[in-house]
N, CA, C and O of each residue as an XYZ file, in Angstrom:
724
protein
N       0.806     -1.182      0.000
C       0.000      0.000      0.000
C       0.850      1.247      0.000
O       2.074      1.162      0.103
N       0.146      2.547     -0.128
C       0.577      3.552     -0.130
C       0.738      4.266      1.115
O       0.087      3.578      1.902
N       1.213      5.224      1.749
C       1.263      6.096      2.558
C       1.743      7.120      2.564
O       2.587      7.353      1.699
N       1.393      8.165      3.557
C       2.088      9.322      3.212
C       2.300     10.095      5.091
O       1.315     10.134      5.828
N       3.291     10.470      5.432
C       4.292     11.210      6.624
C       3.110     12.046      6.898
O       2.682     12.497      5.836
N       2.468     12.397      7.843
C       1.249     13.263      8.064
C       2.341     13.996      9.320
O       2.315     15.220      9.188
N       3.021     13.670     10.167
C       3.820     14.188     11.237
C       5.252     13.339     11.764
O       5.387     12.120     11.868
N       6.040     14.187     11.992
C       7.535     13.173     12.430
C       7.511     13.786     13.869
O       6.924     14.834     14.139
N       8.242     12.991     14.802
C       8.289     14.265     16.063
C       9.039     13.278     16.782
O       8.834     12.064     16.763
N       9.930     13.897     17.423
C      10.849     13.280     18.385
C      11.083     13.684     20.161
O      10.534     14.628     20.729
N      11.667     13.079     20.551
C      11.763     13.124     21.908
C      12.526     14.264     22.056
O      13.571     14.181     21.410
N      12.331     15.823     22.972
C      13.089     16.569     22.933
C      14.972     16.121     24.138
O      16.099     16.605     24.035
N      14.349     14.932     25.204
C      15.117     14.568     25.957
C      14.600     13.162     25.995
O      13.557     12.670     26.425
N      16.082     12.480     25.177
C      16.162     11.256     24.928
C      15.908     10.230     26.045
O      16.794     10.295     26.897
N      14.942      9.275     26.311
C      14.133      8.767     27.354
C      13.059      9.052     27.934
O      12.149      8.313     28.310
N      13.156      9.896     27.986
C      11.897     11.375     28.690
C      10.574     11.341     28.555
O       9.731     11.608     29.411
N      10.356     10.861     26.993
C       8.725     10.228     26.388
C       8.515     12.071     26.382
O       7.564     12.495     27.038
N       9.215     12.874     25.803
C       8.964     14.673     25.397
C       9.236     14.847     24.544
O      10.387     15.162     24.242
N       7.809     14.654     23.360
C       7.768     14.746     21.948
C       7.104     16.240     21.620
O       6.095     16.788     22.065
N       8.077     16.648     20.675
C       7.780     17.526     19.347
C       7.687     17.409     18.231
O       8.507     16.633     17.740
N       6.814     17.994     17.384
C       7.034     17.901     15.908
C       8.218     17.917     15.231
O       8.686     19.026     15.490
N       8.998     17.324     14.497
C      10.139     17.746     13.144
C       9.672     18.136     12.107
O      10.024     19.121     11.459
N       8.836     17.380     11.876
C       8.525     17.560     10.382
C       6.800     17.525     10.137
O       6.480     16.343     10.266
N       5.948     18.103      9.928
C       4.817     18.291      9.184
C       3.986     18.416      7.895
O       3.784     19.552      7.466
N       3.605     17.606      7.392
C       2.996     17.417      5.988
C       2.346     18.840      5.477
O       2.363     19.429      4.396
N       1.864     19.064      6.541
C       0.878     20.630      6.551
C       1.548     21.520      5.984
O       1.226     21.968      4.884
N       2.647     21.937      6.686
C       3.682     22.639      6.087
C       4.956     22.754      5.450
O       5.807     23.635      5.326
N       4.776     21.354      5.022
C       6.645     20.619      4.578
C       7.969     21.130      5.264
O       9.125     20.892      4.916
N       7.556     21.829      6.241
C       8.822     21.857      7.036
C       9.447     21.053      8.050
O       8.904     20.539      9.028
N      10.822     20.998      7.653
C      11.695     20.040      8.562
C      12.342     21.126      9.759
O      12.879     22.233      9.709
N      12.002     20.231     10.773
C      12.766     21.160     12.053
C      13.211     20.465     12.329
O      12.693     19.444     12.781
N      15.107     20.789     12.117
C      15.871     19.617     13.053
C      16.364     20.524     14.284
O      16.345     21.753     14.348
N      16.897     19.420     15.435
C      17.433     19.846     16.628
C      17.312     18.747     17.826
O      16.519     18.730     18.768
N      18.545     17.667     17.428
C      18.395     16.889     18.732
C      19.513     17.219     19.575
O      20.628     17.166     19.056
N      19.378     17.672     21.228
C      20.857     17.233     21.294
C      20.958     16.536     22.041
O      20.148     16.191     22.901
N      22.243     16.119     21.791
C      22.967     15.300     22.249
C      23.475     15.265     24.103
O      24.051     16.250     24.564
N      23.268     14.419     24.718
C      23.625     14.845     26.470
C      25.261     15.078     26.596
O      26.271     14.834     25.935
N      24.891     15.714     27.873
C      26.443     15.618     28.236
C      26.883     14.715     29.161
O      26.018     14.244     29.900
N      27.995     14.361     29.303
C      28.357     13.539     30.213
C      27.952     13.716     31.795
O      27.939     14.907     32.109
N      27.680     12.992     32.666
C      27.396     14.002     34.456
C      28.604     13.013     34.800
O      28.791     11.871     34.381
N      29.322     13.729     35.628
C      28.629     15.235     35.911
C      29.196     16.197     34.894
O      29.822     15.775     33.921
N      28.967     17.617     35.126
C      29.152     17.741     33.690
C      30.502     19.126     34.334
O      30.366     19.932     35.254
N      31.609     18.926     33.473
C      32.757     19.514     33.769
C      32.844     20.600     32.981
O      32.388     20.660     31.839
N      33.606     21.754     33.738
C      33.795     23.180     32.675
C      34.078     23.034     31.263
O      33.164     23.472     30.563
N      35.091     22.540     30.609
C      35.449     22.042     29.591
C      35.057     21.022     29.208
O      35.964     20.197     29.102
N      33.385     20.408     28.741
C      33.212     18.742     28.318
C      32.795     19.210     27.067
O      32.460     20.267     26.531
N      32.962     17.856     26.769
C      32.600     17.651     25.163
C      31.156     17.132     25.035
O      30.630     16.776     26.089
N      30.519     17.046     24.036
C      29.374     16.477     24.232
C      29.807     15.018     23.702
O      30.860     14.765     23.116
N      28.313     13.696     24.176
C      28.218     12.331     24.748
C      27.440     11.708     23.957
O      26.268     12.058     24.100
N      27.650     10.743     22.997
C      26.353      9.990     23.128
C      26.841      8.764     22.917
O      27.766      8.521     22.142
N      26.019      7.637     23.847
C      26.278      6.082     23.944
C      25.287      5.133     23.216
O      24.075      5.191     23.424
N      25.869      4.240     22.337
C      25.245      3.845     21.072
C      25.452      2.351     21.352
O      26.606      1.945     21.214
N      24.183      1.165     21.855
C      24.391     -0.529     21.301
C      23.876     -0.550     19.883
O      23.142      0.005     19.065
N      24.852     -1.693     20.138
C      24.929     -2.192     18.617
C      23.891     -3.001     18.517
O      24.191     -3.888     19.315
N      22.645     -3.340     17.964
C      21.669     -4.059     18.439
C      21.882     -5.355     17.073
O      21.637     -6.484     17.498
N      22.176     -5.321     15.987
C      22.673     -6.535     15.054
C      23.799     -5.908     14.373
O      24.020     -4.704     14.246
N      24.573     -7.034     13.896
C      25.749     -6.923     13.137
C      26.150     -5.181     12.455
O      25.675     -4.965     11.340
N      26.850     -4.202     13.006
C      27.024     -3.229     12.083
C      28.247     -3.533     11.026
O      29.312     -3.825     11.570
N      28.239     -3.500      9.443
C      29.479     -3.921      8.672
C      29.438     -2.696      7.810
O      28.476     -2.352      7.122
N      30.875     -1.918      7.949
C      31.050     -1.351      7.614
C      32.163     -1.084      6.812
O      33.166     -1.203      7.515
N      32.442     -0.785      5.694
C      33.944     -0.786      4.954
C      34.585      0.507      4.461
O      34.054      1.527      4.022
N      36.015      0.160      4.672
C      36.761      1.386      4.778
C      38.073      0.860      3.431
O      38.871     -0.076      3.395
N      37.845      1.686      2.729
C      38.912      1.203      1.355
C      38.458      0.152      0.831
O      39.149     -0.197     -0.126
N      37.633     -0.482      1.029
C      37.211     -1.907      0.191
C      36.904     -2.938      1.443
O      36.074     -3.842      1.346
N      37.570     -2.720      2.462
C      37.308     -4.130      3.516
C      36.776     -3.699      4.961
O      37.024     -2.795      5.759
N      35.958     -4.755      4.898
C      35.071     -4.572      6.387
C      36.017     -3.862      7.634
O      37.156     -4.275      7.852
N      35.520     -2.954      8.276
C      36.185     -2.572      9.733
C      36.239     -3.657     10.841
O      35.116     -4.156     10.917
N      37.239     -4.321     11.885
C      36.428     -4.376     12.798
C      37.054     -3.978     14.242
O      37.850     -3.057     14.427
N      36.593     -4.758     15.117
C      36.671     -3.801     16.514
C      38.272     -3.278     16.508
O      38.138     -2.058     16.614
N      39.483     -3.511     16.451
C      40.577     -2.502     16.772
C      40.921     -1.819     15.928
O      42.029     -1.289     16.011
N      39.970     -1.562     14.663
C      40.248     -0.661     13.573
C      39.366      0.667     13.798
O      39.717      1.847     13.796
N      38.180      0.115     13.981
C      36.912      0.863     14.211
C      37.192      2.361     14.525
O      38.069      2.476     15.381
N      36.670      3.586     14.054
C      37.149      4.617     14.297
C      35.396      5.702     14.584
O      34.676      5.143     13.756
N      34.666      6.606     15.129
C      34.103      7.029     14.601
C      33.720      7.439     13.893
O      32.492      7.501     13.834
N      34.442      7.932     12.993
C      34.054      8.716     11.478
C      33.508      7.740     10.502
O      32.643      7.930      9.647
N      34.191      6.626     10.792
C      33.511      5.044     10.101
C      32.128      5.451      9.834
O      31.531      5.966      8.888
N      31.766      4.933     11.292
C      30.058      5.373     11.319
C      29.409      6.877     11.031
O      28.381      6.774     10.361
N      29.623      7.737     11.243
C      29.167      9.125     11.719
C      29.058      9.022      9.583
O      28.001      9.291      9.013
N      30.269      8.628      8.843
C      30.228      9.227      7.040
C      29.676      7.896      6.732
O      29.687      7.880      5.501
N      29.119      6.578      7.208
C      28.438      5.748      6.346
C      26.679      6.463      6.968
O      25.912      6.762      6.052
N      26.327      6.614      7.955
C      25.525      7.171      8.362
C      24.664      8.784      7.122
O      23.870      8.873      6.186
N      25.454      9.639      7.914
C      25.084     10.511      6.514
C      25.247     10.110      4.723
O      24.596     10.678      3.846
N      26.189      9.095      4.501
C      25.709      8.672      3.474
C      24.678      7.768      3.171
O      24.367      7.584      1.994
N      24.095      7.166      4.110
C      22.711      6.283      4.259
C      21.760      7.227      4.366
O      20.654      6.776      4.068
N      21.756      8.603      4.741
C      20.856      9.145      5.424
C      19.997     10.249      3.975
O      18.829     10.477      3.662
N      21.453     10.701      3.406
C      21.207     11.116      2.072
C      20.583     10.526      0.754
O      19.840     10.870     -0.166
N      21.348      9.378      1.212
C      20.764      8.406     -0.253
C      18.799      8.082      0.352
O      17.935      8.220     -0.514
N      18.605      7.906      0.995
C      17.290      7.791      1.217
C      16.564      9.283      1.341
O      15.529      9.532      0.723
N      16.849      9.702      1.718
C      16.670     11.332      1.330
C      16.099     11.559     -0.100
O      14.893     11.664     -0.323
N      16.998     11.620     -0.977
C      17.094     11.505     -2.195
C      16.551     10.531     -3.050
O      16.384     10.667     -4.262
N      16.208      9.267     -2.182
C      15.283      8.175     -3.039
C      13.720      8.457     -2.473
O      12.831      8.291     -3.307
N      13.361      8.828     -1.259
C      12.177      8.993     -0.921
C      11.543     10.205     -0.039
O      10.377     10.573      0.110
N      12.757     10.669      0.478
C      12.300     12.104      0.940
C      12.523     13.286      0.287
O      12.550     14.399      0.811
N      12.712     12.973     -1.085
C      12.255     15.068     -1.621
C      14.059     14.890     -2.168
O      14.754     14.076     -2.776
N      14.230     16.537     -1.335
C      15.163     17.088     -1.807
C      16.468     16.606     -1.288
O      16.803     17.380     -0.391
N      17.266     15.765     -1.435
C      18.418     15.534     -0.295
C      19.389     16.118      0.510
O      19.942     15.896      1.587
N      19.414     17.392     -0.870
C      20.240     18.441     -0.147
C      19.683     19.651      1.226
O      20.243     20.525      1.887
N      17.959     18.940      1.124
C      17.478     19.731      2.079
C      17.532     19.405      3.292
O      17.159     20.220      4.135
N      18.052     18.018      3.707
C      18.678     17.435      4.643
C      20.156     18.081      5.258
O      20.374     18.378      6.433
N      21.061     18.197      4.135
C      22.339     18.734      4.265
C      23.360     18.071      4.816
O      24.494     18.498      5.030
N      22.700     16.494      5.145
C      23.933     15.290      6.261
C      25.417     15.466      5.572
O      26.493     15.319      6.151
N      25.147     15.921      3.778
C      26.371     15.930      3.766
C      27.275     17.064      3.728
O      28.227     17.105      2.947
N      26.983     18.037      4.602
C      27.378     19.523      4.952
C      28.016     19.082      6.125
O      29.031     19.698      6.449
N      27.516     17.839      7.066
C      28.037     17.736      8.354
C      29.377     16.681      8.138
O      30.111     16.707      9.126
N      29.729     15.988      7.320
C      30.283     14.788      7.112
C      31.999     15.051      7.615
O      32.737     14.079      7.777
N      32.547     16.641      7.851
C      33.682     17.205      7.839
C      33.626     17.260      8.889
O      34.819     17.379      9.167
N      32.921     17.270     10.130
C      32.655     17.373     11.356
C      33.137     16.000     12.077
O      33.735     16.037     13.152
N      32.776     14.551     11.280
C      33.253     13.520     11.805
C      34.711     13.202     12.643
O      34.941     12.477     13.611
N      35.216     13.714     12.164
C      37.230     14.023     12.385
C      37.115     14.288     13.487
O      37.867     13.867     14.365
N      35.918     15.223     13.714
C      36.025     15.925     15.372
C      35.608     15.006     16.198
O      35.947     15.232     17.360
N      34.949     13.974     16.026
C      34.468     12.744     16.920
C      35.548     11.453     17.244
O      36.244     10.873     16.411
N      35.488     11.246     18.381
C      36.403     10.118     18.960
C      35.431      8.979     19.399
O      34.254      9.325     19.506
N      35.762      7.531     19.702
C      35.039      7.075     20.301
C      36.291      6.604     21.527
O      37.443      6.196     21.375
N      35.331      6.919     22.969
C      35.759      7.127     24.010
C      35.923      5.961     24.973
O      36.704      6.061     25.920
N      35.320      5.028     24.793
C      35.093      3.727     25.397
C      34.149      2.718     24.097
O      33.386      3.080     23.201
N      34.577      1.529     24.471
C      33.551      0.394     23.137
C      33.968     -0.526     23.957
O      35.043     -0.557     24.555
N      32.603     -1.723     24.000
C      33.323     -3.427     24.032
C      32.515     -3.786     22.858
O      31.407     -4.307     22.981
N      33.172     -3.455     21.464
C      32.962     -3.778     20.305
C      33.402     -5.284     20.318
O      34.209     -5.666     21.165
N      32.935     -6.047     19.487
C      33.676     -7.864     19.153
C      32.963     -7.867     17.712
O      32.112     -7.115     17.236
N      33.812     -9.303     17.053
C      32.779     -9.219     15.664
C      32.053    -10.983     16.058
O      32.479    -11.938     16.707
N      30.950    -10.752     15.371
C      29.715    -11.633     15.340
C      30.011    -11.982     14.109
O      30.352    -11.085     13.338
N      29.961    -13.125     13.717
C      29.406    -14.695     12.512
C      28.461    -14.471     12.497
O      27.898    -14.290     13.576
N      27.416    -14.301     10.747
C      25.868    -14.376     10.938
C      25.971    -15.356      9.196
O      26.321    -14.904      8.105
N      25.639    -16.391      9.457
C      25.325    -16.658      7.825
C      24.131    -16.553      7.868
O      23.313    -16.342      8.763
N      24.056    -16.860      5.911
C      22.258    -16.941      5.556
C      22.617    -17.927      4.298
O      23.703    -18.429      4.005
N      21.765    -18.001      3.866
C      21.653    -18.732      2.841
C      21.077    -17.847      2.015
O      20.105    -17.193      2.396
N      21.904    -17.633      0.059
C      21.283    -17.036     -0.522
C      20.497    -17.533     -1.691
O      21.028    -17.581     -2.801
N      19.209    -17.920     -1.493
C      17.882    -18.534     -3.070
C      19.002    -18.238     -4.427
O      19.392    -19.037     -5.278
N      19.308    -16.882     -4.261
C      19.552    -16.410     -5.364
C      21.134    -16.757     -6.232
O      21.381    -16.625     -7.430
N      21.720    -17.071     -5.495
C      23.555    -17.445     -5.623
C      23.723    -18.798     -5.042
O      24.749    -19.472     -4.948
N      22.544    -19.054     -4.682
C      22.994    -20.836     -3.852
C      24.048    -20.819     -3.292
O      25.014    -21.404     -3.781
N      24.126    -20.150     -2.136
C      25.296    -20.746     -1.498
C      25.366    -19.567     -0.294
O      24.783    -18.483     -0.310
N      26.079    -19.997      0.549
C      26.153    -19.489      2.217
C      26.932    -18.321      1.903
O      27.992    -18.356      1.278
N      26.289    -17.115      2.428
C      26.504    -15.326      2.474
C      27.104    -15.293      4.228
O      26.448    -15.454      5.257
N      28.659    -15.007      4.047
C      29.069    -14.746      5.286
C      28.324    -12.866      5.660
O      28.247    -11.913      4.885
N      27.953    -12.960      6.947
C      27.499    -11.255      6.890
C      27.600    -11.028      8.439
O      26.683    -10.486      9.055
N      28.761    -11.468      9.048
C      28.859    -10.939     10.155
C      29.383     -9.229     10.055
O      29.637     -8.531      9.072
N      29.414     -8.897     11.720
C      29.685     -7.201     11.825
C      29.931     -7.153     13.122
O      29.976     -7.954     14.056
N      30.078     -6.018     12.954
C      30.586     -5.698     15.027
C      29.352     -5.688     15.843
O      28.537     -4.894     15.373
N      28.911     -6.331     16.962
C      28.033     -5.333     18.128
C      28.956     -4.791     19.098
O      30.164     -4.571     19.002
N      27.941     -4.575     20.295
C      28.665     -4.033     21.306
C      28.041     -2.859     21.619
O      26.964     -2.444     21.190
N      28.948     -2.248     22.558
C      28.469     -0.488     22.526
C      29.802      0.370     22.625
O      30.963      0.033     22.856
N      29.361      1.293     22.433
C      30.492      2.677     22.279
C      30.131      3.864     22.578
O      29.009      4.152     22.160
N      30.745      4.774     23.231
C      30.844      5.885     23.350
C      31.451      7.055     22.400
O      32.672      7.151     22.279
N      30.500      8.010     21.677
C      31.144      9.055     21.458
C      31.207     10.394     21.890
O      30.203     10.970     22.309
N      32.195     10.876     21.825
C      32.466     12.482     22.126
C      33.274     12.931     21.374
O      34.031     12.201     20.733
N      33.284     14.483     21.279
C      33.718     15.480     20.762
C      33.121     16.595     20.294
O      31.957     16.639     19.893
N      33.890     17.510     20.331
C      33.542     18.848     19.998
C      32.378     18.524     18.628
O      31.247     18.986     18.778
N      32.659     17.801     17.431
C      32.075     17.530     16.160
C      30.592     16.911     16.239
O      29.726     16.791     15.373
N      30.625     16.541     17.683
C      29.076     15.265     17.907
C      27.758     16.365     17.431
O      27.084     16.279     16.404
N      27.650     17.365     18.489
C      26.280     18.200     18.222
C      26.112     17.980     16.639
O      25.124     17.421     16.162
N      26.968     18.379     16.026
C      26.268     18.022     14.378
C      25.154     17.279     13.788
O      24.142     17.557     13.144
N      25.857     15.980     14.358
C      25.232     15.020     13.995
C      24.035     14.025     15.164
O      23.784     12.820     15.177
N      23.530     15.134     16.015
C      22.865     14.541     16.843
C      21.580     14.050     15.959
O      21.354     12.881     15.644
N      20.981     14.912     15.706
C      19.518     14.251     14.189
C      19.793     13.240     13.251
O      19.041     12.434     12.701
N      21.379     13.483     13.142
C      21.326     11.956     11.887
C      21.546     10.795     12.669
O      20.922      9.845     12.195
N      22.347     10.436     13.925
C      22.513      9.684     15.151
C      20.816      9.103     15.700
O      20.451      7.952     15.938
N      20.127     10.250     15.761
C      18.634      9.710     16.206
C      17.825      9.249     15.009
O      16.982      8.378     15.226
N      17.968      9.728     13.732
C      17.229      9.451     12.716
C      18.005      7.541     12.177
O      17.247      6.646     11.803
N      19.134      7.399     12.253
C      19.668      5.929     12.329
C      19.456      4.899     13.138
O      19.830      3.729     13.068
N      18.613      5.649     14.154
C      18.189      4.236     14.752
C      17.206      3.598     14.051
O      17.312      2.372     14.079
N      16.052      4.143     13.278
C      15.324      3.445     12.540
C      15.295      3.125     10.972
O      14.321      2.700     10.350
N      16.648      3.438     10.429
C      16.356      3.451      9.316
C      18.340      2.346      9.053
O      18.871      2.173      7.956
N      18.735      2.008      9.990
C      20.150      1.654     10.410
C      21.137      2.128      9.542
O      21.004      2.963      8.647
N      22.342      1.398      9.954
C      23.423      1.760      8.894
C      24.421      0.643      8.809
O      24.472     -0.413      9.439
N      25.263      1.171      7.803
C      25.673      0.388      7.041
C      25.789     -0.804      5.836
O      24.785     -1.007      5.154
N      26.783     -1.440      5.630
C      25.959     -2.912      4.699
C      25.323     -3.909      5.434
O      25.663     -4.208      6.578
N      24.162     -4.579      4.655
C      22.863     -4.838      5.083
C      22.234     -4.761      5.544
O      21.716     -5.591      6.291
N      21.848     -3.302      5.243
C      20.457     -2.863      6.339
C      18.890     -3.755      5.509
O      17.911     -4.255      6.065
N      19.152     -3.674      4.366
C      17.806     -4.890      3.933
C      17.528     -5.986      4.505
O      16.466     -6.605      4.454
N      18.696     -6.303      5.186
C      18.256     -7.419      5.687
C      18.032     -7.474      7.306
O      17.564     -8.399      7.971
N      18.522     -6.166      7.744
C      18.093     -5.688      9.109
C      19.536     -5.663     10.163
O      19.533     -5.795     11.387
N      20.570     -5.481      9.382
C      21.512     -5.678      9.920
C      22.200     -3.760     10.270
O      21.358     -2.942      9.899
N      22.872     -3.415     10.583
C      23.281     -2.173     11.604
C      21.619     -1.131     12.540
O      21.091     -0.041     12.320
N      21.504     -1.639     12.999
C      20.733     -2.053     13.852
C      21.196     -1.249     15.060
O      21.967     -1.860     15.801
N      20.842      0.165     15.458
C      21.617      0.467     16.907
C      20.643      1.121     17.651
O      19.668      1.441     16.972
N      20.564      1.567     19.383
C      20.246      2.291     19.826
C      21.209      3.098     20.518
O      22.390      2.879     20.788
N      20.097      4.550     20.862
C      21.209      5.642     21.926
C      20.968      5.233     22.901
O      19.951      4.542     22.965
N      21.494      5.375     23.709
C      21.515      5.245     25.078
C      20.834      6.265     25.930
O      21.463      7.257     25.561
N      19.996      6.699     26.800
C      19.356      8.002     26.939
C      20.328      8.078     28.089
O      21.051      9.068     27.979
N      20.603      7.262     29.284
C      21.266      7.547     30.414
C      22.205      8.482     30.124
O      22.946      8.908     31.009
């Protein structure tokens, strides 16, 4: 069937159940603005926080070959992210550049990840189509990021939890949540 976005609206404080509008059909306007917490307690000089599980396999590739946990860098995620975020943009939401994820993508550099107990996961399947066993493991775990660069990307960070990232999201694979704590 068909459908159509009548309202988007998000939690203004992640856990909180304190929803606002983003986006409205009424008026095709997008209002972004998530942010991101800070660490508590919260110190003169902090960076901003956000803590991310890995809820299925995230696979992600850097030069041609999968990342995994002692390679893993943030920017990994933060530029496959806005490039997931755009390309669907651009296939089903309108204008892509009216998004702008990829205005933020220079910002990644500024992100560290601060703590992870990343590991990689084995997932086969079987493919109808190629007859024969599709290795498609990826990292879980969780991780911490910070840095000066995070606020950027707090909307594309919340908008990836439902739409995931990386290779095989068709099949339901990068798969994450934030952490609200």
């Amino acid at each position: 069937g068909r459908f159509r976005v009548a309202t988007l609206e998000r939690e203004r404080t992640l856990g909180k159940e304190d929803w606002s509008p983003v986006y409205t059909s009424e008026s095709g306007e997008y209002l972004p603005g998530l942010t991101v917490r800070q660490p508590h307690p919260k110190p003169a000089t902090t960076s901003p926080m956000a803590a991310l599980r890995l809820l299925t396999p995230l696979r992600i590739k850097r030069r041609g070959h999968l990342v995994g946990p002692a390679e893993f860098e943030a920017a990994d995620l933060l530029r496959a992210l806005c490039e997931r975020l755009t390309l669907l943009a651009g296939l089903y939401g309108g204008d892509a550049a009216h998004f702008q994820w990829g205005g933020i993508r220079h910002h990644a550099d500024d992100v560290r990840i601060q703590a992870h107990d990343l590991r990689w996961h084995d997932w086969t399947r079987f493919s109808s189509r190629q007859d024969t066993l599709m290795q498609m493991g990826g990292l879980l775990g969780g991780l911490s990021l910070v840095g000066p660069g995070l606020d950027a990307f707090g909307p594309a960070l919340w908008y990836g939890q439902w739409v995931h990232v990386g290779k095989g999201t068709s099949f339901g694979l990068g798969a994450y949540h934030i952490d609200p704590g």
